[in-house]
N, C-alpha and C positions, 0 to 999 in steps of 0.2 A: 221424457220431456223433449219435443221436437223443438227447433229452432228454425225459425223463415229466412232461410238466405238469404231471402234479399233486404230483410233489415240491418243483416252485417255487411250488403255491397257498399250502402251508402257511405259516400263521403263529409255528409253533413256535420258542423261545427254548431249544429245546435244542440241545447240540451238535452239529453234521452232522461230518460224513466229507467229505473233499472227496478226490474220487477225480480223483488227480494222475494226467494219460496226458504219457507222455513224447511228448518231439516238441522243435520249435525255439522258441526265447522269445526273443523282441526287445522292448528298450526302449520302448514307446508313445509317439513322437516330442514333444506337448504333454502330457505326464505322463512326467516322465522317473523319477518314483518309483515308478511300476509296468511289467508287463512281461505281454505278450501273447503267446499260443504258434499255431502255424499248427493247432492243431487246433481254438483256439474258446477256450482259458480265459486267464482274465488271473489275475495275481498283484500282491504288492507286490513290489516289486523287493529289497528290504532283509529280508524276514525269508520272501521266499519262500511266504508264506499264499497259496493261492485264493481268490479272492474268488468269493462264492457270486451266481450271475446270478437277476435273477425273471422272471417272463414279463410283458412290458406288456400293454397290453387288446387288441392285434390279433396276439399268439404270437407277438412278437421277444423272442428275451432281450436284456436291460439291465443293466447292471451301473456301478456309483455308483462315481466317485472321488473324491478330495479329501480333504482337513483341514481336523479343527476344524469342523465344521458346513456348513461350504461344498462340502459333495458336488454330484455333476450327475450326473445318470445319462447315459449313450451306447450305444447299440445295439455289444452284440460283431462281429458282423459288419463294420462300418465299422471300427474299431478295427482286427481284421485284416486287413480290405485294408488299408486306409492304411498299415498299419505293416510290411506286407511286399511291397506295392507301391508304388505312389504315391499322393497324396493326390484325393481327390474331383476329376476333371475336370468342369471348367464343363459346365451340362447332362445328365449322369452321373449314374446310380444304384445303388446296391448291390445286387445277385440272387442270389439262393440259386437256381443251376440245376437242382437237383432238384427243389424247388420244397416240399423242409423246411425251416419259419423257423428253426428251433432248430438246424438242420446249418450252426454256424459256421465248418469246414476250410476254408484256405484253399483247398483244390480243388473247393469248391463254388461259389466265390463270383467274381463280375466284377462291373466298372465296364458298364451297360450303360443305354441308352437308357430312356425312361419306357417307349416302345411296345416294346423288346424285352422287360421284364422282366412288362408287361401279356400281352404272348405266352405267357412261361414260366407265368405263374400258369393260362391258362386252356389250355395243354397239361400242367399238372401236377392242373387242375381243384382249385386254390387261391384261384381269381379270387372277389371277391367279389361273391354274386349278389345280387338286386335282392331285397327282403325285403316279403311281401305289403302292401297299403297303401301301398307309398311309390311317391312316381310322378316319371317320368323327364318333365321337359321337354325339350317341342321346338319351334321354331318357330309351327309352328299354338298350341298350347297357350298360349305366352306375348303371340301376339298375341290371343288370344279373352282370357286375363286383361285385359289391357293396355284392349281396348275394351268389354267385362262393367267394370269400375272406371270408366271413363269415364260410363258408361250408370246406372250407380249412385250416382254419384258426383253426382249433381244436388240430390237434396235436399240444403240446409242441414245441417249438425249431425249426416247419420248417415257421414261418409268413418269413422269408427272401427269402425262396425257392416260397411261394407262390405268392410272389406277382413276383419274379421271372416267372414263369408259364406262372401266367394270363397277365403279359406286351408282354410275349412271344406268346402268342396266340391270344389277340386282335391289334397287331402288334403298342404296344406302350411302352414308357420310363417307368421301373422302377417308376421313380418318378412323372410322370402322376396316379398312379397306385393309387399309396399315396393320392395323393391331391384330387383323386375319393372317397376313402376308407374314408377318413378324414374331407367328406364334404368341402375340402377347395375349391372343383370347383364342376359346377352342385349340389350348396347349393338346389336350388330349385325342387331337383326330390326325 
């Protein structure tokens, strides 16, 4: 069951339709006042409403529980697994193996490793690709920062301009720059 993004962009404050598909509804084990069905929608438990899902910024639907102001949004997907299989095993990921965000049936979905569910996205050609300008470190790269900041790093009073420079030139954040220089990332090189 596919879902049209652009009926969850809309902002509209009018009434929707909530198109109920039959199927199985179990109780959502830590929300026992709502209720999830193995095809992807949730409801309240007590008056039976769908609750309408939106699309987050990477194309999962989300959908908010709670009372009184104290909602949380949670990915549908995790909601049915969990609630018609078992809950998240240690290490474990949620995967849409067709590799539609929005196909929450429980027959789409497993518990599966980070690198299996990286497999599925880039045999479903879902994987997210590397966007012009941004650049991938590697090894060589973070040690030429590493000794370019050192090398600059001499005069008095300009370490703010240089790290200024080199984020400028390896086309990354200031504060990447830092956490290179300072071992706190790529401890290992």
């Amino acid at each position: 069951m596919s879902v049209d993004k652009e009926v969850y962009k809309t902002q509209s404050r009018q009434p929707t339709l909530s198109l109920v598909v039959t199927g199985e509804w179990r109780v959502i084990p830590d929300h026992p006042e709502y209720e999830v069905s193995n095809l992807g929608q949730v409801r309240n438990a007590q008056s039976k409403r769908v609750l309408r899902p939106f699309l987050n910024e990477r194309g999962y639907l989300k959908v908010k529980l709670g009372f009184s102001g104290n909602n949380e949004a949670f990915f549908i997907h995790r909601l049915v697994l969990s609630t018609f299989g078992e809950p998240c095993p240690e290490g474990l990921e949620c995967g849409h193996l067709n590799g539609v965000r929005t196909d929450n049936r429980l027959d789409n979905l497993a518990w599966v490793t980070r690198e299996e569910n990286a497999a599925h996205k880039v045999l479903h050609g879902t994987a997210r690709r590397d966007k012009p300008g941004v650049v991938k470190l590697n090894p060589e790269i973070v040690r030429s920062i590493r000794s370019r900041y050192r090398k600059l790093d001499r005069p008095i009073g300009r370490t703010s301009d240089n790290k200024k420079e080199l984020a400028k030139e390896y086309g990354l954040h200031v504060s990447s720059i830092v956490q290179i220089v300072k071992r706190k990332t790529w401890k290992d090189v």
